[in-house]
C-alpha positions in Angstrom: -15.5 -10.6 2.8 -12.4 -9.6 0.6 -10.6 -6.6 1.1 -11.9 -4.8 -1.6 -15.8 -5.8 -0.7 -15.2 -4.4 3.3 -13.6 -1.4 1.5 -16.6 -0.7 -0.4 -18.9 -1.5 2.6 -17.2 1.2 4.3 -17.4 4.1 1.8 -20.8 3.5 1.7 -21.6 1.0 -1.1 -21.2 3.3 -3.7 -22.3 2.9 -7.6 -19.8 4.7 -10.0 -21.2 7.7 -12.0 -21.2 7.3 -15.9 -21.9 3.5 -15.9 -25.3 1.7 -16.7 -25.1 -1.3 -14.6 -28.0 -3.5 -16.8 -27.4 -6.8 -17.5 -27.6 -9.2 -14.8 -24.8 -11.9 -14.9 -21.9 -12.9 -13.1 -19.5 -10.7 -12.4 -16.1 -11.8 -13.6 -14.0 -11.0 -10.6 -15.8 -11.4 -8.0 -18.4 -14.2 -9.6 -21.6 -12.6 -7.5 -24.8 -12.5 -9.5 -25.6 -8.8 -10.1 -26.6 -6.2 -12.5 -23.2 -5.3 -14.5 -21.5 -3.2 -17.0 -18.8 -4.4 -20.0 -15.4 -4.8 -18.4 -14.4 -2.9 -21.1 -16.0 0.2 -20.3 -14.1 0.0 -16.7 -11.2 -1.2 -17.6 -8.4 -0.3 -20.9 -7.8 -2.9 -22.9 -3.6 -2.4 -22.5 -4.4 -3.6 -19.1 -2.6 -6.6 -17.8 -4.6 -8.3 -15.2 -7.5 -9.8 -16.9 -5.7 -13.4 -16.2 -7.2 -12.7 -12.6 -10.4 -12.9 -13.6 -12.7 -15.7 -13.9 -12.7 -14.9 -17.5 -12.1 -12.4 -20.1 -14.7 -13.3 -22.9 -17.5 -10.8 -22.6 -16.2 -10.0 -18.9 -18.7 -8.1 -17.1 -18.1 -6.2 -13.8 -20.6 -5.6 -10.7 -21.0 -2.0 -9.2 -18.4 -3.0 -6.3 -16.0 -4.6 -8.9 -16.0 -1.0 -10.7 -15.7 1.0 -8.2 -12.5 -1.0 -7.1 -11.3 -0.3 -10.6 -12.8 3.7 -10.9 -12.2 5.4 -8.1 -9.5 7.3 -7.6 -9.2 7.6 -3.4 -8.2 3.6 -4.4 -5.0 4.9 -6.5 -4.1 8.1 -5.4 -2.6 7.5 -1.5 -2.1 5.0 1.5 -4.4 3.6 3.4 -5.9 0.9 5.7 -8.9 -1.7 5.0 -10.0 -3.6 8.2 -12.9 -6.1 8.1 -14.6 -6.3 11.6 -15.7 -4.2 11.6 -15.1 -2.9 8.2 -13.0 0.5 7.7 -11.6 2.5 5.7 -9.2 4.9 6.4 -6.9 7.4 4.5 -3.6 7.7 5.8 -0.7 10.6 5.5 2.5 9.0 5.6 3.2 10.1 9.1 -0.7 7.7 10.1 1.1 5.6 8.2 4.4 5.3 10.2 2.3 5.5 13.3 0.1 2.4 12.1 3.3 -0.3 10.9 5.0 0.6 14.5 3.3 -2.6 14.9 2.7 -6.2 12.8 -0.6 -6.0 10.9 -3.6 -7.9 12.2 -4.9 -10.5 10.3 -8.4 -8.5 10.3 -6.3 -5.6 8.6 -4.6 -4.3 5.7 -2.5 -1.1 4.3 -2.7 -0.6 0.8 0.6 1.6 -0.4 0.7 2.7 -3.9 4.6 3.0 -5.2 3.4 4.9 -8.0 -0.1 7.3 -7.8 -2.7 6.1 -10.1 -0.6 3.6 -11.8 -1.5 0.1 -10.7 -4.8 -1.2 -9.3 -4.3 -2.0 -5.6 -7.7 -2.6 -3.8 -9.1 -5.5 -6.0 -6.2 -7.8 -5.1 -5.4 -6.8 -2.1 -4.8 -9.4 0.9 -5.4 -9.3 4.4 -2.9 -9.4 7.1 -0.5 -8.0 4.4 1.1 -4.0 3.3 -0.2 -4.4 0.0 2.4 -2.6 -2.8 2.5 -2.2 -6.3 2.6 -6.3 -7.5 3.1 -7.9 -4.2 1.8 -8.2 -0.9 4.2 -8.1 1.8 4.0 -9.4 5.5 4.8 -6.7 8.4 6.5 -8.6 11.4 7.4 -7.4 14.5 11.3 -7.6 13.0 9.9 -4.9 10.0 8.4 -2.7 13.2 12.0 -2.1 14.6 13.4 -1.6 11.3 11.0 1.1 11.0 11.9 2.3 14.3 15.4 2.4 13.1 15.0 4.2 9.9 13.1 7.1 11.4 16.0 7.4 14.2 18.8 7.5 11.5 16.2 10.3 9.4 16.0 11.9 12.5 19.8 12.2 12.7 20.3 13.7 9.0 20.2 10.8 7.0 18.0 11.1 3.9 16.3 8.2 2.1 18.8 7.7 -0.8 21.7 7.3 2.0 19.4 4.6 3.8 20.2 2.4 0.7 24.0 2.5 0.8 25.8 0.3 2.4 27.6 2.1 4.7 26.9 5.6 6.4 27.3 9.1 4.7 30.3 10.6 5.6 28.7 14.1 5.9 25.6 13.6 8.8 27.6 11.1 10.4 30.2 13.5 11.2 27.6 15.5 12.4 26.8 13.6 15.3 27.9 13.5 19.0 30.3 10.4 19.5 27.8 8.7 21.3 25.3 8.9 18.5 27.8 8.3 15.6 28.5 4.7 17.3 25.3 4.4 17.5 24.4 5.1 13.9 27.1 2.7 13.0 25.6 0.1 14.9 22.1 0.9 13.4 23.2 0.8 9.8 23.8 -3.0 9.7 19.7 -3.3 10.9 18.5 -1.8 7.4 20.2 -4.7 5.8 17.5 -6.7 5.6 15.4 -4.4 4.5 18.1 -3.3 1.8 17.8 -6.3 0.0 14.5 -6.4 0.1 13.3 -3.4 -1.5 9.4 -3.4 -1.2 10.0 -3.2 2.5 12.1 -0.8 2.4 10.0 1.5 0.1 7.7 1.0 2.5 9.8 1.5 5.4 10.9 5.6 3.5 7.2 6.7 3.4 6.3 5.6 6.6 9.4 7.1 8.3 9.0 10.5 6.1 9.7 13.2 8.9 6.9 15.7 9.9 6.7 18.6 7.1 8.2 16.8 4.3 5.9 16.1 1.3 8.5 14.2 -0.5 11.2 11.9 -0.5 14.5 12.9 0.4 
């Protein structure tokens, strides 16, 4: 069971609205035998993923193959797939902080659009992985701390766009008790990692977004 079959499972098998699912073939990404619609239909034709599929002359897609490429709850937020058994769960980017405070399971994965409704997640999504726009990226037990430390240094002023310097803002980090300015200091060099690595640290802002934002900082 793929991650975009366990997802559909879960949601309750459902068979998009507006489609006419007739002729019986294979589909062309998933390859099961099923009654199937022109890819076309589903998909625009400035779309650049068709490579993935088994083929693209007179590609036809199954109702689960659609609704992976249709429906919008698959493009429009973050959330987590697992397969036994199988789940789906939307998740607010605070669920999401919660859930990478620790390495993802093999049996799991967290899908995290970088850009709403621009890139199609769910059908190539991998298990075990934090799936983001064109790649799918391991979460360790190294990322979970680097988590923990970016939500300490948001806690302590530091906004999002500051995370990515370097070195520390001069203006919350004179801010800060002695103790905790040290401490900052020493936290900085963590994020380096992460830094140059920028899907994980992408991740690493929405899952750290303090409690009332509903945007970056």
């Amino acid at each position: 069971m793929d991650v975009l079959d366990a997802a559909w499972h879960a949601q309750g098998s459902p068979v998009p609205a507006g489609y006419r699912f007739t002729t019986r073939t294979n589909c062309a990404r998933c390859g099961e035998h099923a009654a199937t619609v022109d890819a076309h239909q589903v998909i625009s034709g400035n779309w650049t993923g068709w490579d993935q599929w088994s083929t693209t002359t007179r590609a036809r897609l199954c109702a689960r193959c659609s609704w992976g490429y249709r429906d919008p709850v698959l493009r429009s937020g973050c959330y987590a797939i697992t397969r036994a058994p199988a789940t789906f769960t939307t998740l607010t980017y605070q669920n999401l902080g919660s859930l990478l405070a620790e390495p993802v399971g093999l049996d799991t994965c967290v899908v995290v659009p970088m850009r709403l409704m621009r890139k199609h997640l769910a059908p190539s999504a991998r298990w075990g992985h934090v799936c983001v726009d064109d790649a799918a990226l391991s979460w360790t037990s190294e990322d979970c701390t680097r988590l923990a430390t970016m939500i300490k240094l948001r806690g302590w002023g530091f906004g999002s766009d500051m995370l990515s310097r370097p070195v520390p803002a001069y203006g919350p980090l004179s801010k800060l008790p002695p103790a905790q300015r040290a401490q900052a200091m020493a936290l900085w060099a963590d994020l380096m990692p992460w830094r140059q690595r920028m899907p994980w640290f992408e991740v690493g802002v929405r899952a750290s977004m303090p409690v009332g934002d509903s945007h970056d900082q």
